[in-house]
Wavefront OBJ file of the C-alpha trace (Angstrom):
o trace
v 10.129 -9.731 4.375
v 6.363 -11.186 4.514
v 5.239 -10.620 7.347
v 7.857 -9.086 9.109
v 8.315 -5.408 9.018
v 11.211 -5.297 11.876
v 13.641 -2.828 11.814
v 12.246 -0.496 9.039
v 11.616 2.479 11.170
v 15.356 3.463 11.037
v 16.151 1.449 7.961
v 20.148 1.255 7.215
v 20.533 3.529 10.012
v 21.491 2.657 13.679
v 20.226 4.644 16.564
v 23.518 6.232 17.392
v 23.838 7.551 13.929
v 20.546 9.146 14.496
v 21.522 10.193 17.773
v 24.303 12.129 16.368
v 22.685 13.376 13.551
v 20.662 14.889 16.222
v 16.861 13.246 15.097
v 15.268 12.013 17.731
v 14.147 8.458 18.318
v 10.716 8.278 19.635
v 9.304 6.265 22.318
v 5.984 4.583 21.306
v 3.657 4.386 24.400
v 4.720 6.551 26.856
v 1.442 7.705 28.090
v 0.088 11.361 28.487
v -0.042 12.577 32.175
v -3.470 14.641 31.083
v -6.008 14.934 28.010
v -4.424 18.200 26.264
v -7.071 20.999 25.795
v -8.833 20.036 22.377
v -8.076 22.360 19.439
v -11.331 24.022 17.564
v -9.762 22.372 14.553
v -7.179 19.899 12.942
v -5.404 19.383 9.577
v -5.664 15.897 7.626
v -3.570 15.899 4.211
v -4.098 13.116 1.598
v -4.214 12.780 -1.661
v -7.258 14.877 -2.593
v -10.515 13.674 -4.832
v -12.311 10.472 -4.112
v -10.083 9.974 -1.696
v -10.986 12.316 0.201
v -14.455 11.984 -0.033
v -14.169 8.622 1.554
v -11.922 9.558 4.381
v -15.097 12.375 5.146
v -17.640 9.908 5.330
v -16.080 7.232 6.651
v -13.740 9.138 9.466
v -13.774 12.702 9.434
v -17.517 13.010 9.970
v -17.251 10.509 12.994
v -14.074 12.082 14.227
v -16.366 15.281 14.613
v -19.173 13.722 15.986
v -16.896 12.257 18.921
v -14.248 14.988 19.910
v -16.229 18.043 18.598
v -13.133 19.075 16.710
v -13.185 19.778 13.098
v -11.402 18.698 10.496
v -10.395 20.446 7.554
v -8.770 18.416 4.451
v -5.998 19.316 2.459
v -4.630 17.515 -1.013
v -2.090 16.450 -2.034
v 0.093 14.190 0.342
v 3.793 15.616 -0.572
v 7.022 14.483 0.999
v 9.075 18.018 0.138
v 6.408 19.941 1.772
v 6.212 17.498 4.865
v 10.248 17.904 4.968
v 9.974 21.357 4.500
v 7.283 21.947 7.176
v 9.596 19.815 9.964
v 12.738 21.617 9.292
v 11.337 25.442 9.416
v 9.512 24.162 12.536
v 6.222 25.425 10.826
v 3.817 22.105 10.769
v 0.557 23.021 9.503
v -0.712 19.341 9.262
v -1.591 17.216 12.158
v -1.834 13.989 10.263
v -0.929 13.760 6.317
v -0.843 10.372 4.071
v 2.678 8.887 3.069
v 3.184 6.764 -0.091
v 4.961 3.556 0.825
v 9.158 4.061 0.192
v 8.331 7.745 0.793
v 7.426 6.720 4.607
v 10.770 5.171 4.910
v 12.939 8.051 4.257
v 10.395 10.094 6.485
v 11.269 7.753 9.011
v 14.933 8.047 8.635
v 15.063 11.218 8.184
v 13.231 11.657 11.755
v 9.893 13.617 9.992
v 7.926 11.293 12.020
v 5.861 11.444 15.722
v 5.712 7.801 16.943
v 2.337 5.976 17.380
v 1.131 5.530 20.575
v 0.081 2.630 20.897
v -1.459 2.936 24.011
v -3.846 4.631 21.751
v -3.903 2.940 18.823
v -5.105 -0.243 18.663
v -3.378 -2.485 15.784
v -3.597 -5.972 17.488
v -6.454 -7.213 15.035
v -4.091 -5.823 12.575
v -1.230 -8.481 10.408
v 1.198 -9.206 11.450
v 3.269 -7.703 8.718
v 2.444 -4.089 10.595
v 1.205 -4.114 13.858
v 4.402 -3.248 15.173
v 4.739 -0.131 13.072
v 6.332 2.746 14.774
v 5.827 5.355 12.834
v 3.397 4.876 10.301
v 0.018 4.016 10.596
v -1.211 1.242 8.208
v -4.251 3.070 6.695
v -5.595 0.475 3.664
v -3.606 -1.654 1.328
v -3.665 -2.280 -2.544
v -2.895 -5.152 -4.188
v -1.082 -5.791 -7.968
v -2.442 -8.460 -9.347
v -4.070 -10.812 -12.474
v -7.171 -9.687 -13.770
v -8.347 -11.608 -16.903
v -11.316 -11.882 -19.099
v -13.773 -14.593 -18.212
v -15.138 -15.123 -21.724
v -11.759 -14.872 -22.884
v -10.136 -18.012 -20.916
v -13.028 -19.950 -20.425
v -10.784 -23.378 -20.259
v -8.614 -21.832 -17.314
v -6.510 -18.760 -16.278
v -3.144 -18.255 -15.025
v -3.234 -19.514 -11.208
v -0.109 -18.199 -10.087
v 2.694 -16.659 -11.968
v 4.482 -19.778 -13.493
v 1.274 -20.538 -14.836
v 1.336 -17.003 -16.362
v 4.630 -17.532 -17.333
v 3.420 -21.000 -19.317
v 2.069 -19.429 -22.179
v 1.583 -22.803 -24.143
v -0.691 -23.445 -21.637
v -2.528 -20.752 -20.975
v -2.590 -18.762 -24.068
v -3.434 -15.322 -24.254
v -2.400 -11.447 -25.248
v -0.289 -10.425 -22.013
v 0.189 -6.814 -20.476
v 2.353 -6.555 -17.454
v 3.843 -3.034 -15.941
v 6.694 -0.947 -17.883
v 8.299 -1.010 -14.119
v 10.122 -3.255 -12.259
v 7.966 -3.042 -8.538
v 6.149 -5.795 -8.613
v 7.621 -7.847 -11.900
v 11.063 -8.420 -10.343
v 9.485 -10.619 -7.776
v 7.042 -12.379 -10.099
v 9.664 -13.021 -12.134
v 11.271 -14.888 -9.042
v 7.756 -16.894 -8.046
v 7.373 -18.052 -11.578
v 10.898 -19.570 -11.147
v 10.330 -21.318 -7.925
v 11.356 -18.864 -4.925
v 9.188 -18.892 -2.115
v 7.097 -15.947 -1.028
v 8.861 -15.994 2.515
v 12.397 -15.704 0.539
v 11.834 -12.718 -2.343
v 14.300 -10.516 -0.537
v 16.970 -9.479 -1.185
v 15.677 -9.617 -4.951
v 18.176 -11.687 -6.910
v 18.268 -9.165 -10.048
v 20.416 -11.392 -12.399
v 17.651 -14.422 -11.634
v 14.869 -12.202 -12.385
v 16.356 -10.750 -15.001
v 16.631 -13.988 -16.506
v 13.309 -15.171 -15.526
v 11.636 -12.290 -17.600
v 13.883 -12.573 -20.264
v 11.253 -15.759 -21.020
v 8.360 -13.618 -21.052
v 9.155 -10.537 -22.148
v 8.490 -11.894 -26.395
v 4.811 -12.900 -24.931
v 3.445 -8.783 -23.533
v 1.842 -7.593 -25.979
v 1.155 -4.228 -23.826
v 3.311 -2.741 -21.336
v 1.511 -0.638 -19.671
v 2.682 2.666 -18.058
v -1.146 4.667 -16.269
v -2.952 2.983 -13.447
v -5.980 3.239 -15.196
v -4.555 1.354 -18.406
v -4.997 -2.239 -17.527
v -8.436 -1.919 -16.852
v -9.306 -0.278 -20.064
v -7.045 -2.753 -21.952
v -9.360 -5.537 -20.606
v -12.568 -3.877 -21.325
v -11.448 -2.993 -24.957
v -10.246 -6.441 -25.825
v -6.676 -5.866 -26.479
v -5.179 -8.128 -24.233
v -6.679 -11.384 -22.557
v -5.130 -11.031 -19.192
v -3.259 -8.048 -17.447
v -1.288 -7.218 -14.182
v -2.977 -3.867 -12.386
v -4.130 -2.019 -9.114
v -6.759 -4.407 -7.403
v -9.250 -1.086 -7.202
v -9.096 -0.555 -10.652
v -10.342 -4.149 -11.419
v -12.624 -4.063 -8.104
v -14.661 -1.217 -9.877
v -15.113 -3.639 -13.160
v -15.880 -6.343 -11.358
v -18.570 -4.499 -9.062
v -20.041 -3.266 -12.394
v -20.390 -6.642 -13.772
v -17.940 -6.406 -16.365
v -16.380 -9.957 -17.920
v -13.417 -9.373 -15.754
v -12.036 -11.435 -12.735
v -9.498 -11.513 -10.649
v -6.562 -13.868 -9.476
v -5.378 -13.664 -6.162
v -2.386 -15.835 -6.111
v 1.074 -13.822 -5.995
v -0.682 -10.368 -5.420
v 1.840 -7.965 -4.445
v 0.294 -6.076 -1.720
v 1.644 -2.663 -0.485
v 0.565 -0.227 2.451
v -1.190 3.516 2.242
v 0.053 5.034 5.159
v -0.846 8.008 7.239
v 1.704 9.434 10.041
v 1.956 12.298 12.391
v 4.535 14.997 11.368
v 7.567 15.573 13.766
v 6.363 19.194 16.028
v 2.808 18.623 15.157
v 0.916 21.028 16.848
v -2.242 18.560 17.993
v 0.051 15.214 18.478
v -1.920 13.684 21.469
v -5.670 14.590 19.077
v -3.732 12.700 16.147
v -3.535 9.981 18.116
v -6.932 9.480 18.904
v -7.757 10.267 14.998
v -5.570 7.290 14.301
v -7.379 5.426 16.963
v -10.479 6.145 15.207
v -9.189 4.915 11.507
v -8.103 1.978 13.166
v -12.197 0.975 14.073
v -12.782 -1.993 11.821
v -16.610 -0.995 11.444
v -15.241 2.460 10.282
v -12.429 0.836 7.894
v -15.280 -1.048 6.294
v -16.939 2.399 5.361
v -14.152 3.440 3.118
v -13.746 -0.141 1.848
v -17.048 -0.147 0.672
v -16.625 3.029 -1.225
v -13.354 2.547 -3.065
v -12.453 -1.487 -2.649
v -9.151 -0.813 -0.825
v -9.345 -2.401 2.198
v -8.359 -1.021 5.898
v -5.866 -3.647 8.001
v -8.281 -4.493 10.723
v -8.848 -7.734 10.230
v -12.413 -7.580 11.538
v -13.547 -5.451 9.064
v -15.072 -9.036 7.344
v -17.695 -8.545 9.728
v -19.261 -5.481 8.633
v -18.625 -5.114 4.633
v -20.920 -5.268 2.282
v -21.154 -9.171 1.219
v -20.629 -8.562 -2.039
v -17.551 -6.733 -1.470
v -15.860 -9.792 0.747
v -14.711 -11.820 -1.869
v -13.155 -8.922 -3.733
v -10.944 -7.827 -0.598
v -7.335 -8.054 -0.583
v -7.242 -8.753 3.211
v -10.303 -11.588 3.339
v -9.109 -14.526 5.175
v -9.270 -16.476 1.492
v -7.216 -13.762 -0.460
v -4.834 -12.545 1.706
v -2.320 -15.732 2.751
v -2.430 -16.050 -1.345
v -0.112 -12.523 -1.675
v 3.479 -11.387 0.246
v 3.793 -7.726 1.218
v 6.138 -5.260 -0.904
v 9.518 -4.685 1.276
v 9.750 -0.996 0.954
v 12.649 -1.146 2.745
v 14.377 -2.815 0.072
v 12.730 -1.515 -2.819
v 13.652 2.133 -0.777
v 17.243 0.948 -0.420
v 17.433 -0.433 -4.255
v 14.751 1.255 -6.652
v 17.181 3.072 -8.795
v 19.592 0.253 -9.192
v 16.589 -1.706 -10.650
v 14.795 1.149 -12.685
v 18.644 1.757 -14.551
v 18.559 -1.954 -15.137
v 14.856 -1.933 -15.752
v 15.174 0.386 -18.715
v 18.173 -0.747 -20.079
v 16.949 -4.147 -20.059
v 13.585 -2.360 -22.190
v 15.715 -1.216 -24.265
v 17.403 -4.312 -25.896
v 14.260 -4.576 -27.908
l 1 2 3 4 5 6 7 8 9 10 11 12 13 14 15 16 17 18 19 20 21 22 23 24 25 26 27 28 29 30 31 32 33 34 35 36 37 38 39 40 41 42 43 44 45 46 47 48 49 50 51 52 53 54 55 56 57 58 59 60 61 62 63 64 65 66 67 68 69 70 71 72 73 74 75 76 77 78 79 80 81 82 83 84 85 86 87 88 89 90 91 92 93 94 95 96 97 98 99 100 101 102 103 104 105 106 107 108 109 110 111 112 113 114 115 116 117 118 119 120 121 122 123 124 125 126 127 128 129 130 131 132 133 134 135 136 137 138 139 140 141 142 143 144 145 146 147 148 149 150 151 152 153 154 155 156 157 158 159 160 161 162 163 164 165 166 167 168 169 170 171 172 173 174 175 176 177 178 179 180 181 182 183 184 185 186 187 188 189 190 191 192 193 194 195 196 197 198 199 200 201 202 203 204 205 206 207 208 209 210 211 212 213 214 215 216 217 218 219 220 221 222 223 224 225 226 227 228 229 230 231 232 233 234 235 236 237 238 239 240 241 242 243 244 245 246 247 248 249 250 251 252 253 254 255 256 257 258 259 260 261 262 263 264 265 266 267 268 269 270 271 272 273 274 275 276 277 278 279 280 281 282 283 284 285 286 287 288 289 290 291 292 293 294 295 296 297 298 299 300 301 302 303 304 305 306 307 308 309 310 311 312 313 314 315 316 317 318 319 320 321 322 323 324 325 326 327 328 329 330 331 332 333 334 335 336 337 338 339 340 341 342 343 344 345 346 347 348 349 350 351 352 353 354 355 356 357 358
């Protein structure tokens, strides 16, 4: 599915399924006759903490400053609630963050307002999600290689059949106790193409890690794990969440990163379906979608915004440690969350039995 997110806002579904399920299908762009009367106030949910903190100062505080309409921030981002909220007809948020696979079922389920794009502005965006219908491409993190420097000082792992040659590139190992993300390096270290990981081939992947699996000498199970396993020495070289290794790397720790075969995946935001302030959540959209104030939050918290202009007005120091750089980013594929929405539990019952052979 890289680059090419087609289709995925009614997944499986077709639209007279929908139509007689009776969810309605939204029309993107269809114009507002008249600016609506601004509200004194409007509700942005995400997922609390630093988080937060960056959305503030990099979006809330300008949103303010523009539309003189304030926002208030609520924690955490929560699918039952957002279902919940839709179906009693009681929406208290006007925007609120959706994890990746959790977006889909919103979508299918109908939880969504469309995006105007009329409003929004995602042509500087990838291809992979500029023609998103519902969900609005906030940032993106990556899973990918970080390594110790002084550790492999005669060559890392460039790709995931060189991870998978570990008479070549020696080295304690750590990848994920989860198949997201392994399943499909599994298939690049055995040949398959970036453009042709789905529909994951499970018995080839299977397979494929059957070869590594004697090599990891950590599985690791908290995002904040890899990192730490890195820093204390106990493994050489370790899959993990690009921010976690940003934040060593920006500290000056012996830790690097390989691009090649990241696994990139969205943080969305979206407008819940009877949202009291839809036309306002637009324009806040609009606003998140401003390169120079994506580049805000990525320099705060090294996840990067989708506006591919944002190179312009990061930090320089920051550039070569974004996932969406014009160097880093044709090195990764995008996560299908439609498939992995379709197919996670058939590959977490495999994932553990497979564990569990020993």
């Amino acid at each position: 599915m890289t680059g090419n997110f087609s289709g995925r806002d009614l997944g499986s579904l077709t639209r007279r399924q929908l139509l007689g399920a009776g969810l309605a299908v939204g029309v993107v762009g269809t114009g507002w006759a008249a600016e609506p009367e601004k509200p004194k106030t409007m509700v942005v949910n995400s997922s609390g903490g630093v988080v937060n903190k960056a959305l503030r100062k990099a979006f809330f505080t300008e949103f303010e400053r523009r539309h003189g309409i304030r926002i208030i921030d609520t924690s955490p981002a929560d699918t039952a609630k957002l279902r919940a909220m839709v179906a009693s007809g009681n929406v208290e948020w006007d925007v609120t963050e959706i994890a990746g696979q959790d977006g889909v079922l919103a979508e299918r389920l109908g939880l969504l307002e469309p995006l105007d794009h009329s409003i929004i502005d995602l042509s500087r965006f990838p291809d992979a999600v500029k023609g998103n219908k519902y969900l609005f491409p906030r940032s993106v993190y990556s899973t990918v290689l970080g390594y110790r420097k002084d550790k492999l000082k005669a060559g890392h792992p460039v790709g995931w059949a060189q991870f998978w040659d570990v008479k070549k590139f020696p080295g304690r190992r750590s990848l994920r106790n989860h198949p997201v993300d392994n399943l499909e390096y599994a298939l690049l270290a055995d040949g398959v193409p970036k453009d042709k990981l789905y529909p994951i081939d499970l018995d080839r992947a299977f397979r494929k890690l059957d070869e590594i699996r004697p090599h990891i000498n950590v599985w690791w199970t908290a995002g904040a794990q890899p990192a730490q396993l890195l820093i204390d020495g106990e493994v050489d070289m370790a899959t993990g969440w690009s921010g976690r290794f940003y934040d060593l790397v920006m500290k000056d720790a012996p830790v690097a990163i390989e691009w090649e075969g990241g696994a990139v995946k969205e943080s969305d935001f979206a407008i819940p379906k009877g949202a009291k302030n839809v036309y306002w959540s637009q324009k806040f959209l609009a606003l998140m979608a401003e390169a120079e104030r994506q580049a805000i939050y990525t320099n705060e918290l090294g996840y990067p915004g989708l506006n591919l202009d944002l190179v312009k007005f990061v930090e320089p120091k920051v550039l070569p440690l974004l996932i969406t750089s014009p160097e880093n980013l044709p090195k990764q594929f995008f996560n299908d969350i439609v498939w992995w929405a379709d197919n996670q539990q058939v590959a977490i019952d495999r994932w553990n039995k497979w564990m569990l052979k020993g």
